[in-house]
MDTraj code that builds the backbone (N, CA, C; nanometers):
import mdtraj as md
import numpy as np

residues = "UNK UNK UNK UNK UNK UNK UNK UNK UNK UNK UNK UNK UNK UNK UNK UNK UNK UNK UNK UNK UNK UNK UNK UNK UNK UNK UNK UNK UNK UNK UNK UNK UNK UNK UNK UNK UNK UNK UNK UNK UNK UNK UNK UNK UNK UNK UNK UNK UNK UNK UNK UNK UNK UNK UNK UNK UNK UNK UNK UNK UNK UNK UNK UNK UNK UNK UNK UNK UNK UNK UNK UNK UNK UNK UNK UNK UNK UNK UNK UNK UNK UNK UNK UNK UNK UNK UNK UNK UNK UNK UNK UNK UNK UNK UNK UNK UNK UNK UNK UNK UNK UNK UNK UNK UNK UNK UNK UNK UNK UNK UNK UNK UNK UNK UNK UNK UNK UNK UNK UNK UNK UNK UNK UNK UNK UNK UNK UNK UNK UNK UNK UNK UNK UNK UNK UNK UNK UNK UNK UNK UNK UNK UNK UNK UNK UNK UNK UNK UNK UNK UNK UNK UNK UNK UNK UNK UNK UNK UNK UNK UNK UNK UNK UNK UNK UNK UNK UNK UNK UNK UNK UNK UNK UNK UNK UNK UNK UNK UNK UNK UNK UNK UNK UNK UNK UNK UNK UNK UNK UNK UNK UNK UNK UNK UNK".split()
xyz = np.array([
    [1.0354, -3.5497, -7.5184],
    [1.0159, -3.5734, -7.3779],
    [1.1131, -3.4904, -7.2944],
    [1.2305, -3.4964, -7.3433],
    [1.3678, -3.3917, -7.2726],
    [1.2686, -3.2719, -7.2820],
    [1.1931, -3.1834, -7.3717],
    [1.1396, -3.0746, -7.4101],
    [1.0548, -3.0388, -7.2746],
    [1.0211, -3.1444, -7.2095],
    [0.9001, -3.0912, -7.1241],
    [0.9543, -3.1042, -6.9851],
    [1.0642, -3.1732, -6.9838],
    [1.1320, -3.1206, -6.8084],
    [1.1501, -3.0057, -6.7606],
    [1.2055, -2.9115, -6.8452],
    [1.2315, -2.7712, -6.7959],
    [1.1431, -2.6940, -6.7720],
    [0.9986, -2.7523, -6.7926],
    [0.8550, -2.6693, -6.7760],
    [0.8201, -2.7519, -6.7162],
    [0.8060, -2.8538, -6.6180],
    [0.7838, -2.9022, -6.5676],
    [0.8866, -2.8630, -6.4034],
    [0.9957, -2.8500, -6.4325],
    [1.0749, -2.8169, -6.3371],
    [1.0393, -2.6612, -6.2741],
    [1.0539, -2.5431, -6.3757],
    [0.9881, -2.4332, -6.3504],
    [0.8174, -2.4433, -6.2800],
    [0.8139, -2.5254, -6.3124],
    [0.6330, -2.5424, -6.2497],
    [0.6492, -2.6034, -6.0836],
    [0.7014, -2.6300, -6.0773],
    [0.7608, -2.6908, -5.9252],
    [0.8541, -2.6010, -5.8682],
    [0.8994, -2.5277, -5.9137],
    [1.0077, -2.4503, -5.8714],
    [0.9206, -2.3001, -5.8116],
    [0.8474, -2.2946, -5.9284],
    [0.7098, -2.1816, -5.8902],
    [0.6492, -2.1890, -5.7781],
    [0.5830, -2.2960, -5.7579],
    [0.4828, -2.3955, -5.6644],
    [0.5798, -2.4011, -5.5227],
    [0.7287, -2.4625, -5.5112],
    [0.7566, -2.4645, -5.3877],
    [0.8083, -2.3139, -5.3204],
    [0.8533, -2.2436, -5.4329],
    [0.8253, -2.0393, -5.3822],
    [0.7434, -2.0043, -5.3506],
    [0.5947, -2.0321, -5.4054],
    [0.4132, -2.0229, -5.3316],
    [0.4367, -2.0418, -5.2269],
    [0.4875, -2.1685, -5.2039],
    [0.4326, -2.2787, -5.1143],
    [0.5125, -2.1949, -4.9572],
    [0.6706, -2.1511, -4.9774],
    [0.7277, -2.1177, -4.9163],
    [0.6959, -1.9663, -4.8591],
    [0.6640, -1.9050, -4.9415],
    [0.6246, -1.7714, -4.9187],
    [0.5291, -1.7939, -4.8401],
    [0.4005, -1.8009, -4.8702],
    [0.2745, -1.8137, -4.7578],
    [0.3165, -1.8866, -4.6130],
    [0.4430, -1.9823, -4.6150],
    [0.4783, -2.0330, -4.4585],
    [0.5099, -1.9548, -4.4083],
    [0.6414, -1.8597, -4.5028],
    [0.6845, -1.7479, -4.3951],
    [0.5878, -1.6475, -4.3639],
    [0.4806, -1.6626, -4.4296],
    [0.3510, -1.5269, -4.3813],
    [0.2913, -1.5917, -4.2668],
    [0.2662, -1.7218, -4.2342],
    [0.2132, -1.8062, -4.1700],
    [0.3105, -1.7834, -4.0389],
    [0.4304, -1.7769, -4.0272],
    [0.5345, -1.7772, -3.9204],
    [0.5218, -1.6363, -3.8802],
    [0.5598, -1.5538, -3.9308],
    [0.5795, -1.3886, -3.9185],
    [0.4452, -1.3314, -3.8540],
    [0.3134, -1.4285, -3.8844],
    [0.1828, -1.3735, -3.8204],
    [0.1765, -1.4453, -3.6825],
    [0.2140, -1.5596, -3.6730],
    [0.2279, -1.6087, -3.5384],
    [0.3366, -1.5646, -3.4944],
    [0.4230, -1.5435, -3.4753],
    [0.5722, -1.4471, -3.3786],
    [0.4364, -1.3052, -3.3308],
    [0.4078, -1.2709, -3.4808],
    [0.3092, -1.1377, -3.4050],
    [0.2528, -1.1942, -3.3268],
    [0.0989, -1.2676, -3.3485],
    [0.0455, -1.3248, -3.2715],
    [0.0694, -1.3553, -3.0888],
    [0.1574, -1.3968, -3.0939],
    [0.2705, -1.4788, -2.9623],
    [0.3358, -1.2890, -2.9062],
    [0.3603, -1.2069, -2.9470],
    [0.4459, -1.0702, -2.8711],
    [0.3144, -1.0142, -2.8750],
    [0.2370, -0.9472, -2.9831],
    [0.1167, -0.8768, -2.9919],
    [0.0185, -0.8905, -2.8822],
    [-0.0386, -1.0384, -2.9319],
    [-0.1700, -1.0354, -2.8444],
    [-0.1537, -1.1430, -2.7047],
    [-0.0891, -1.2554, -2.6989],
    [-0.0510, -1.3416, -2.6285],
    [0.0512, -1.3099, -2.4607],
    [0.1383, -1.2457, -2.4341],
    [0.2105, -1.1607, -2.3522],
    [0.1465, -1.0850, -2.3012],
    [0.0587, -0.9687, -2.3639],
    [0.0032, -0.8822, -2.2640],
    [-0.1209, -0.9665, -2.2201],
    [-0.1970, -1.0343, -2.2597],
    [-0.3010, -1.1144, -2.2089],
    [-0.2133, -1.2067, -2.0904],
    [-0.1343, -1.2735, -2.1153],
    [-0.1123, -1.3677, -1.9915],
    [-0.0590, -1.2440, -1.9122],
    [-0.0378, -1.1700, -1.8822],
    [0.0439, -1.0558, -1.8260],
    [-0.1200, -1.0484, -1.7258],
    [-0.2423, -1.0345, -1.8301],
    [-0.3420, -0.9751, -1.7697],
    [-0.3868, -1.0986, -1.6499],
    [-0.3738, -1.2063, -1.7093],
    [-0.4001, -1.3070, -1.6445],
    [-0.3694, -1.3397, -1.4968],
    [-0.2232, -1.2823, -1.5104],
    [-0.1270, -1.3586, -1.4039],
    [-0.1827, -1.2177, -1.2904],
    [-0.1971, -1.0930, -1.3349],
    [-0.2499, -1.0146, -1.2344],
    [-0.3556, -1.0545, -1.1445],
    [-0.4863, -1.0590, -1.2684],
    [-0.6138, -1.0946, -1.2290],
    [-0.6061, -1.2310, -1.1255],
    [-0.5301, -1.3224, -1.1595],
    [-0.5204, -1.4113, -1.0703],
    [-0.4499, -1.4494, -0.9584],
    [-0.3385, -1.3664, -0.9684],
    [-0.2328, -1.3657, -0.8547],
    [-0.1570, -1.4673, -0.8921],
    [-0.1123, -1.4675, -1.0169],
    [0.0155, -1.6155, -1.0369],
    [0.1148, -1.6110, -1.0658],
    [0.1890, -1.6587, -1.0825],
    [0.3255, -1.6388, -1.1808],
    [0.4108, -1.5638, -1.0476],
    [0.4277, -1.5320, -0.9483],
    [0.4473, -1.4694, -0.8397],
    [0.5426, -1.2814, -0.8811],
    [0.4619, -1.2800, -0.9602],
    [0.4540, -1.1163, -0.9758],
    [0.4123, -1.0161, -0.8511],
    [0.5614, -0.9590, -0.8420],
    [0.5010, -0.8521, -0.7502],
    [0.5254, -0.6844, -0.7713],
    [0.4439, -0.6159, -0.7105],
    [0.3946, -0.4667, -0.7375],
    [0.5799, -0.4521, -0.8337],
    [0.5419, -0.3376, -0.9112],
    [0.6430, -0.2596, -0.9730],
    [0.6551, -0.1033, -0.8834],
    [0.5609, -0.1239, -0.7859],
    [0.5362, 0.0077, -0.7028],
    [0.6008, 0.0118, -0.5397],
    [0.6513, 0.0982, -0.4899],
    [0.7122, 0.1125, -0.3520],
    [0.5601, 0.0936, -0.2932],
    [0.6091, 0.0361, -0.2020],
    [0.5150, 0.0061, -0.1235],
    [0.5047, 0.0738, 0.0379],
    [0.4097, 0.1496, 0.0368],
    [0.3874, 0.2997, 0.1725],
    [0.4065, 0.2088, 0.2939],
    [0.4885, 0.2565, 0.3665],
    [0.5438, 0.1617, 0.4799],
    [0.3844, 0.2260, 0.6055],
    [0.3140, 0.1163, 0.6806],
    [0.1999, 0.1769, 0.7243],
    [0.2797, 0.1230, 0.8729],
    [0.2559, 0.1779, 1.0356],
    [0.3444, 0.1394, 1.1014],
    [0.2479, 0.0141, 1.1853],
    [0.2598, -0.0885, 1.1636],
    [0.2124, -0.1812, 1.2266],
    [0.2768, -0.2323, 1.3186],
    [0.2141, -0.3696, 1.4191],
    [0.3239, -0.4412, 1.5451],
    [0.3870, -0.5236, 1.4518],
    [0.4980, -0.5910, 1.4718],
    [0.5542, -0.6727, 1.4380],
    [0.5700, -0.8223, 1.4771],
    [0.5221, -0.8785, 1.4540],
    [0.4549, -1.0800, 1.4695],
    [0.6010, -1.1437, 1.5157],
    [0.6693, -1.1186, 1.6612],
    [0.7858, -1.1925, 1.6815],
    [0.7550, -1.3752, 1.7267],
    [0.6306, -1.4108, 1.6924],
    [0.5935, -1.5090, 1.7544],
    [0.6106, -1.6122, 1.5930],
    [0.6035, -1.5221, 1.4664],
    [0.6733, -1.6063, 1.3246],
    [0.7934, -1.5782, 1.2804],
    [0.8513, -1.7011, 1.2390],
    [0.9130, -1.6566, 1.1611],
    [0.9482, -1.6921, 1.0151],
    [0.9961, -1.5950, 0.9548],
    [0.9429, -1.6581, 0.8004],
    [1.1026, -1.6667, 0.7029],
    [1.1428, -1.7246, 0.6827],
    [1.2662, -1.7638, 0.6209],
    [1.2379, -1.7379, 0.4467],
    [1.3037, -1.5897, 0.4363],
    [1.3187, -1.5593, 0.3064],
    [1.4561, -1.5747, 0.2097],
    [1.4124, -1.6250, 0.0916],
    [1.5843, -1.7275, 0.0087],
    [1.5711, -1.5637, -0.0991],
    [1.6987, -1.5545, -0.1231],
    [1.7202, -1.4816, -0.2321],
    [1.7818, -1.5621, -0.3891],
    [1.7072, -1.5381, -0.4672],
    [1.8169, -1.5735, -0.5715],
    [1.8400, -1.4959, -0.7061],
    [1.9374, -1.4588, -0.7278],
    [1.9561, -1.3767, -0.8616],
    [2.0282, -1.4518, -0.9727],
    [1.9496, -1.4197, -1.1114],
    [1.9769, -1.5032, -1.2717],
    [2.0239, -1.3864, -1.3674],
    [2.1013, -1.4442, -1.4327],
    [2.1418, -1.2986, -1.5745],
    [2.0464, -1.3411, -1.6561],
    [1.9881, -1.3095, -1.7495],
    [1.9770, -1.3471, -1.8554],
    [2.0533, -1.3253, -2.0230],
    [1.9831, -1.4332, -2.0298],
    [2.0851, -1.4500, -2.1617],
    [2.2017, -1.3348, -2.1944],
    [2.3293, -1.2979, -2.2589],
    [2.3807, -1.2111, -2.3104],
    [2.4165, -1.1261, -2.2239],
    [2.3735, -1.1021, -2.0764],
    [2.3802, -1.0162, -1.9773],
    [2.5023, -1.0937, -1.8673],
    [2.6367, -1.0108, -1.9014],
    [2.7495, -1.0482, -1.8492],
    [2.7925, -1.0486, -1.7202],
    [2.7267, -0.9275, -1.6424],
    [2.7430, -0.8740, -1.5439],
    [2.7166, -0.9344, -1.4308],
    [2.8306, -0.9447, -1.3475],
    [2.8186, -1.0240, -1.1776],
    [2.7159, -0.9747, -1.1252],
    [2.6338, -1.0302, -1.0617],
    [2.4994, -1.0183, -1.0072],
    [2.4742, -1.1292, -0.8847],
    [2.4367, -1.0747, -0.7841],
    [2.4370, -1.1918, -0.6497],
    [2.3628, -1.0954, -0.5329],
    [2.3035, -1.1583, -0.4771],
    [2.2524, -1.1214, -0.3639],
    [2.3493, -1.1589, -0.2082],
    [2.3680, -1.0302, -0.1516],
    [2.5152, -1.0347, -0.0578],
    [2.4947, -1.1608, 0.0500],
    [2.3276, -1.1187, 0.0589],
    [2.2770, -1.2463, 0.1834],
    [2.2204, -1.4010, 0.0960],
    [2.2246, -1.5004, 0.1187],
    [2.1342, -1.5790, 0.0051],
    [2.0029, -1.6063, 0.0947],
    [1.9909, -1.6286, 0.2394],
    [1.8905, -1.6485, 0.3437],
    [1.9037, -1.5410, 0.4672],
    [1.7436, -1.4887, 0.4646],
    [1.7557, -1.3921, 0.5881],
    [1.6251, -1.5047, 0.7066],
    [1.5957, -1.4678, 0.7490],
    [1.5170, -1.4670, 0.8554],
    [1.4340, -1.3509, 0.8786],
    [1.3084, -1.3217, 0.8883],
    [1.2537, -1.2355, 0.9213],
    [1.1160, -1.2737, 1.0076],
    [1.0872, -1.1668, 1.0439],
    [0.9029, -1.1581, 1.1751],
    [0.8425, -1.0708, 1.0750],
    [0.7365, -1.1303, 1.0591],
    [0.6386, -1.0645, 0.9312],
    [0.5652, -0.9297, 1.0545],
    [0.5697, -0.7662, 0.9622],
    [0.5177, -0.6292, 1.0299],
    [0.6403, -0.5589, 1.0017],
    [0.8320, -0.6655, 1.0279],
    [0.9566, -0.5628, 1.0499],
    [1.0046, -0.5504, 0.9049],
    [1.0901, -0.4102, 0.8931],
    [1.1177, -0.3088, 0.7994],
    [1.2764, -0.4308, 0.8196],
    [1.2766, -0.4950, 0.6921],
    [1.4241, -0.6422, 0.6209],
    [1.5019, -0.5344, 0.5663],
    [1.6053, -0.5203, 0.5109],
    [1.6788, -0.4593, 0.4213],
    [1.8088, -0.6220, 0.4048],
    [1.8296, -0.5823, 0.2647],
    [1.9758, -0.6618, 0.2448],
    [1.9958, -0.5631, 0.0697],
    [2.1015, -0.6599, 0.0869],
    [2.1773, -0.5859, -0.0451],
    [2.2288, -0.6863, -0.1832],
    [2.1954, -0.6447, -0.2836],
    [2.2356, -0.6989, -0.4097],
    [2.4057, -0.6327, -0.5043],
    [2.4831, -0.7159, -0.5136],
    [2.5746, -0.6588, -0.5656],
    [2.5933, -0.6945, -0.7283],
    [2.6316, -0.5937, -0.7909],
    [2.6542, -0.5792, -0.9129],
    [2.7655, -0.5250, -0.9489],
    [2.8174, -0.5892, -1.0979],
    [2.9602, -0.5497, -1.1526],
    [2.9377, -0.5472, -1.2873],
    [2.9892, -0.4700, -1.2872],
    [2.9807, -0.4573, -1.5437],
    [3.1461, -0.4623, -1.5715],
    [3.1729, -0.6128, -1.5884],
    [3.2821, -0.6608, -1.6080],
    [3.3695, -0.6213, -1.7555],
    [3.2735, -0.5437, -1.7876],
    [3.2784, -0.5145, -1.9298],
    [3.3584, -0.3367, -1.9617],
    [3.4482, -0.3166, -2.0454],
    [3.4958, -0.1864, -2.0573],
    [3.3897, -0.0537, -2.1304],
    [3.2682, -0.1041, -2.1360],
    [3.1389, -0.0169, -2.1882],
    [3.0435, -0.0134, -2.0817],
    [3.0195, 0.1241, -2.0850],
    [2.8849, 0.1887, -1.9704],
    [2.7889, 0.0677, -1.9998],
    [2.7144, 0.0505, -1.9276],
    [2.5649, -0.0543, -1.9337],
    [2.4467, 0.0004, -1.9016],
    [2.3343, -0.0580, -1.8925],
    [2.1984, -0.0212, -1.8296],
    [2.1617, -0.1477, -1.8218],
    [2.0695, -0.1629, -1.7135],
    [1.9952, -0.3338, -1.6571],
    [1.9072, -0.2866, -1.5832],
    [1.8097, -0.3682, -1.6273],
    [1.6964, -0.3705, -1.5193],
    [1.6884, -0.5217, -1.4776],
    [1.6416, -0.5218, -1.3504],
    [1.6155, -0.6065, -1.2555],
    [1.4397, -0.6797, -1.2462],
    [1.4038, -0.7957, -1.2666],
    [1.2785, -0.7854, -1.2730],
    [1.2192, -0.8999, -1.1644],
    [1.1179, -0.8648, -1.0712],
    [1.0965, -1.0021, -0.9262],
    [1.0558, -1.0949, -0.9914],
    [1.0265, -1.1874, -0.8926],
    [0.9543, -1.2865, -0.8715],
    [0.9239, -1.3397, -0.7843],
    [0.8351, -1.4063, -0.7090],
    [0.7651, -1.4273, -0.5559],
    [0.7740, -1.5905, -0.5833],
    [0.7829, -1.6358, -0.5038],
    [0.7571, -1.8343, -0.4841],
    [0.7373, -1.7940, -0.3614],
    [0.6548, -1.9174, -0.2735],
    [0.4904, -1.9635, -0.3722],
    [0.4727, -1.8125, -0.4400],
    [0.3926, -1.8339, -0.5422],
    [0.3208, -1.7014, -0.6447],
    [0.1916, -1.6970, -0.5123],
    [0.1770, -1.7303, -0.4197],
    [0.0445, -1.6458, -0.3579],
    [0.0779, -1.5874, -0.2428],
    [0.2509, -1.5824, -0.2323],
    [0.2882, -1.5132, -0.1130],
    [0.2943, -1.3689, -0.1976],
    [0.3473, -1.3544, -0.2972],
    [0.3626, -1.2457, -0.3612],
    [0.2794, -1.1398, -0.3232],
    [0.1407, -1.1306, -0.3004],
    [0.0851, -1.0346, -0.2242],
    [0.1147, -1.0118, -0.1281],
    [0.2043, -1.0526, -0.0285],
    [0.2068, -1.0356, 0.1184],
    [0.3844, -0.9861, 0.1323],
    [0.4467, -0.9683, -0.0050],
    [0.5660, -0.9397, 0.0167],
    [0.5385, -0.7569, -0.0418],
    [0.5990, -0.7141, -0.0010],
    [0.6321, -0.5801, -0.0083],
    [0.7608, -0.5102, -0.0246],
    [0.7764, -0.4614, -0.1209],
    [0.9366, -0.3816, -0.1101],
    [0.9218, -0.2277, -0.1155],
    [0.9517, -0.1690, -0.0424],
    [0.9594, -0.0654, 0.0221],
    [1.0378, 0.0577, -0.0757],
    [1.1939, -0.0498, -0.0744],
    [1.3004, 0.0004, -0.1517],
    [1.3639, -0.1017, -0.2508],
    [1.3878, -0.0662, -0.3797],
    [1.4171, -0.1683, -0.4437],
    [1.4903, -0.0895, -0.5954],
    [1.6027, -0.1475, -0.5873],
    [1.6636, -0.1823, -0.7513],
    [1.5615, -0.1648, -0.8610],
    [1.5054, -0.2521, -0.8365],
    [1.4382, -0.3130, -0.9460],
    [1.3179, -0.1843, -0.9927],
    [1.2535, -0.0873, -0.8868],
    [1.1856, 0.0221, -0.9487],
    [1.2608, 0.1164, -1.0594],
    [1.3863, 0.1014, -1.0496],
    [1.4375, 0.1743, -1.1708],
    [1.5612, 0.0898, -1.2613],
    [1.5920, 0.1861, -1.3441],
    [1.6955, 0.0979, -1.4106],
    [1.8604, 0.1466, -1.4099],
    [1.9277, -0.0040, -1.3921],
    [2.0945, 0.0697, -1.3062],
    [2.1688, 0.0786, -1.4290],
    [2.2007, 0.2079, -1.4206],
    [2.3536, 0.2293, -1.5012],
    [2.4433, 0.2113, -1.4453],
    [2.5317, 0.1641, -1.4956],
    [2.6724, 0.0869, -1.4680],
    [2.8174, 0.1267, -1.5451],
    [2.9245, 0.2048, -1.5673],
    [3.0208, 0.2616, -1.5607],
    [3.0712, 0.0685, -1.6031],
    [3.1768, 0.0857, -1.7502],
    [3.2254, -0.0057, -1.7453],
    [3.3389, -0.0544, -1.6581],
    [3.3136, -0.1476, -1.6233],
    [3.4267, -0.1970, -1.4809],
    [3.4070, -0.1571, -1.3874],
    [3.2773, -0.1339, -1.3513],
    [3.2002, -0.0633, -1.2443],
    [3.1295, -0.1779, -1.1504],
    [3.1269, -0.1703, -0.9847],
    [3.0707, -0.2038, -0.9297],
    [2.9499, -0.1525, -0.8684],
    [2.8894, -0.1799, -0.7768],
    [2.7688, -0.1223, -0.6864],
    [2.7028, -0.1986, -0.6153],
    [2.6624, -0.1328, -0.4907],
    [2.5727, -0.2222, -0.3863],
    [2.4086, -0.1557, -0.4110],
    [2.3664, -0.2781, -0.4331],
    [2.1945, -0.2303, -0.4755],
    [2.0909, -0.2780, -0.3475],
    [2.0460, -0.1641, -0.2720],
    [1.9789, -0.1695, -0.1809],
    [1.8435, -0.2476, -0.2105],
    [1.7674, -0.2985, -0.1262],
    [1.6542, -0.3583, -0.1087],
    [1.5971, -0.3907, 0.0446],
    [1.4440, -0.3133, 0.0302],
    [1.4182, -0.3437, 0.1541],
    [1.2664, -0.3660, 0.1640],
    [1.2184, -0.4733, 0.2125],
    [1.1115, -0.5254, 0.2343],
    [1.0704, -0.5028, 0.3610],
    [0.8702, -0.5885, 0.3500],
    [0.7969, -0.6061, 0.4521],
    [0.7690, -0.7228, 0.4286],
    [0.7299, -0.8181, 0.4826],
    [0.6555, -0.9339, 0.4926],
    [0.5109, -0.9596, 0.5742],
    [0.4180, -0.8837, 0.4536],
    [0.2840, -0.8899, 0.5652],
    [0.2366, -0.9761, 0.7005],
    [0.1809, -0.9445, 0.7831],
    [0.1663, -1.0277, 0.8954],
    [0.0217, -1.1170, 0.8622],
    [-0.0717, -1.0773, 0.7481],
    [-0.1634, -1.1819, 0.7055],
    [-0.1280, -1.2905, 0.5831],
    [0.0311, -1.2951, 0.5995],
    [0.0766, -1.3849, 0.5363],
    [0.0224, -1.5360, 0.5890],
    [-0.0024, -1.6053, 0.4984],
    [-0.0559, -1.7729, 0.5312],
    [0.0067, -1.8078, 0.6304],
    [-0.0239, -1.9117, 0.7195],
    [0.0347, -1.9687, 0.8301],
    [0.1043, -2.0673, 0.7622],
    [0.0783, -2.1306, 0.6351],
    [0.1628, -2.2486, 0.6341],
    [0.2550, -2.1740, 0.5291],
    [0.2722, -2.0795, 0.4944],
    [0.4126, -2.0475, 0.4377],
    [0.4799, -1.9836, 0.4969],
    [0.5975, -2.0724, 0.5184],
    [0.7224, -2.0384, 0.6220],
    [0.8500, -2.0043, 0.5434],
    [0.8719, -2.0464, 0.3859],
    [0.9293, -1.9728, 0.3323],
    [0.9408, -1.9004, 0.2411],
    [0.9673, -1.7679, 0.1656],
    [0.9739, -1.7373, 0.0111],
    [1.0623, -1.7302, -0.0285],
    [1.0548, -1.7319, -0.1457],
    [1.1612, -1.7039, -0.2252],
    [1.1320, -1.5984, -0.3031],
    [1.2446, -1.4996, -0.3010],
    [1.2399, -1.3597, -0.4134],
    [1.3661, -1.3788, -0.5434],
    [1.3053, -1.4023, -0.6438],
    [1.3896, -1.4247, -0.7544],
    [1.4261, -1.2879, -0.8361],
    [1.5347, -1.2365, -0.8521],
    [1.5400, -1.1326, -0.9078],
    [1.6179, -1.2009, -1.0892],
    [1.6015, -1.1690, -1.2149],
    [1.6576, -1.2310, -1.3248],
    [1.7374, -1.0986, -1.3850],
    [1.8525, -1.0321, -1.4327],
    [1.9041, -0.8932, -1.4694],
    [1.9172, -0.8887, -1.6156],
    [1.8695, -0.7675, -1.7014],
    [1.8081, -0.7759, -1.8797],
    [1.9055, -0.6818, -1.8693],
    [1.9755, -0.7055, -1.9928],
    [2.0244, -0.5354, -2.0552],
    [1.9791, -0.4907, -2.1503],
    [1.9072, -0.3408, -2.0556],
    [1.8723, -0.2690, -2.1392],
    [1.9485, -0.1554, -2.2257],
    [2.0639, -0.1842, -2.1904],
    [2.1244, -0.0487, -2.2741],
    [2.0746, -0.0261, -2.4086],
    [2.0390, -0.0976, -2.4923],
    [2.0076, -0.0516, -2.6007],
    [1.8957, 0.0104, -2.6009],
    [1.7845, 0.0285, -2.5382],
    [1.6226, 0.0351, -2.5305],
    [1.6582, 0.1817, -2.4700],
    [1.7887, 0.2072, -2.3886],
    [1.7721, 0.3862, -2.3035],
    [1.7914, 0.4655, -2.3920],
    [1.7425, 0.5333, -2.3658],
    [1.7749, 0.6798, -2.4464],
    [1.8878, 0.7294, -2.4188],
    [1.9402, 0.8158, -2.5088],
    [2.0836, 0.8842, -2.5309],
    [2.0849, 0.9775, -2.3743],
    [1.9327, 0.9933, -2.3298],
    [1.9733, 1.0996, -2.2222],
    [1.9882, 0.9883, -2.0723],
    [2.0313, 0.8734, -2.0826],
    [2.0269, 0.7937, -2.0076],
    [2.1350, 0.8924, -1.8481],
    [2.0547, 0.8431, -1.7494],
    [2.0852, 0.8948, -1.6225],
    [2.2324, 0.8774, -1.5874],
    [2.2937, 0.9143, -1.5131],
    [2.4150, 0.9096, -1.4595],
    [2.4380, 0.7590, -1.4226],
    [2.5653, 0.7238, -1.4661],
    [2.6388, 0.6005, -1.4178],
    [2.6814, 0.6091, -1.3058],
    [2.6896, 0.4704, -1.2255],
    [2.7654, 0.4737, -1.1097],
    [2.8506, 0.4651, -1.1129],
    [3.0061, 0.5390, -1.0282],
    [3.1240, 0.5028, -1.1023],
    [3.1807, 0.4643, -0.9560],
])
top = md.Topology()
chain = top.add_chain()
for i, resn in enumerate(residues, 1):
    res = top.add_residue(resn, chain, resSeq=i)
    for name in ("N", "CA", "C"):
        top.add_atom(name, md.element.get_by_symbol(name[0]), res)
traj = md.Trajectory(xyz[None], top)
């Protein structure tokens, strides 16, 4: 009877390596699954529908319209690091005031507290997600990506429109900016730092 444990044990020992192997094939196809096909579809989604308050990655052609001094529309700024991303990040104003038609500007400040060059990109966000069409940035950070000089500061321009067929009942937005580092993702011929 002792004779038949150790083949019995190997037989289970076999079986929970099967068993284990095919989970991790099972996991490794869903992670694909979830980056592969899942991301760029909701990506497609949130366009097609106007949600998630995604706005243009594109300057937006300043066209010269009147300017609506009869609204006014109270825009909040707020800026997030994400994860691992060290660097002071704040928006100089946190609330502007604006008349939806006039050319806004304010400024975002940044610091790479760190003794190594950096790269970050900046990525929006609109609240409500259906004002997001009616916001416009003109000039913005966020169309490119900032190199940063370690122990380096900088003032990061931004300048909006606030369409004048913006909803009547939204009186305020919010523009969320969140900051990624990309340094690893640039290429060696990465652009000049700010120093």
């Amino acid at each position: 009877m002792a004779d038949m444990q150790p083949d019995n044990q190997s037989t289970i020992d076999a079986s929970v390596a099967k068993t284990v192997g095919k989970l991790s094939i099972v996991v490794v196809g869903m992670f694909a699954f979830v980056f592969v096909v899942m991301v760029p579809l909701y990506d497609v989604l949130c366009d097609a529908l106007g949600i998630n308050g995604k706005t243009s990655g594109e300057r937006y052609q300043v066209v010269e319209v009147a300017v609506d001094t009869s609204r006014e529309i109270r825009v909040q700024f707020v800026a997030t690091n994400n994860d691992g991303m060290p660097w002071e990040f704040r928006p100089t104003e946190s609330v502007v005031k604006v008349n939806p038609g006039a050319i806004n500007s304010t400024v975002f400040y940044a610091k790479n507290p760190l003794p190594k060059d950096m790269v970050a990109q900046a990525i929006p966000s609109v609240s409500p997600s259906r004002a997001a069409e009616y916001f416009h940035k003109t000039e913005c950070f966020c169309f490119n990506q900032q190199p940063l000089d370690g122990g380096a500061e900088t003032d990061m321009p931004l300048q909006f429109i606030v369409d004048q067929d913006l909803p009547k009942d939204i009186k305020t937005i919010t523009l969320s900016y969140t900051i990624f580092d990309v340094t690893a993702m640039v290429a060696p011929e990465a652009p000049v730092a700010v120093r």
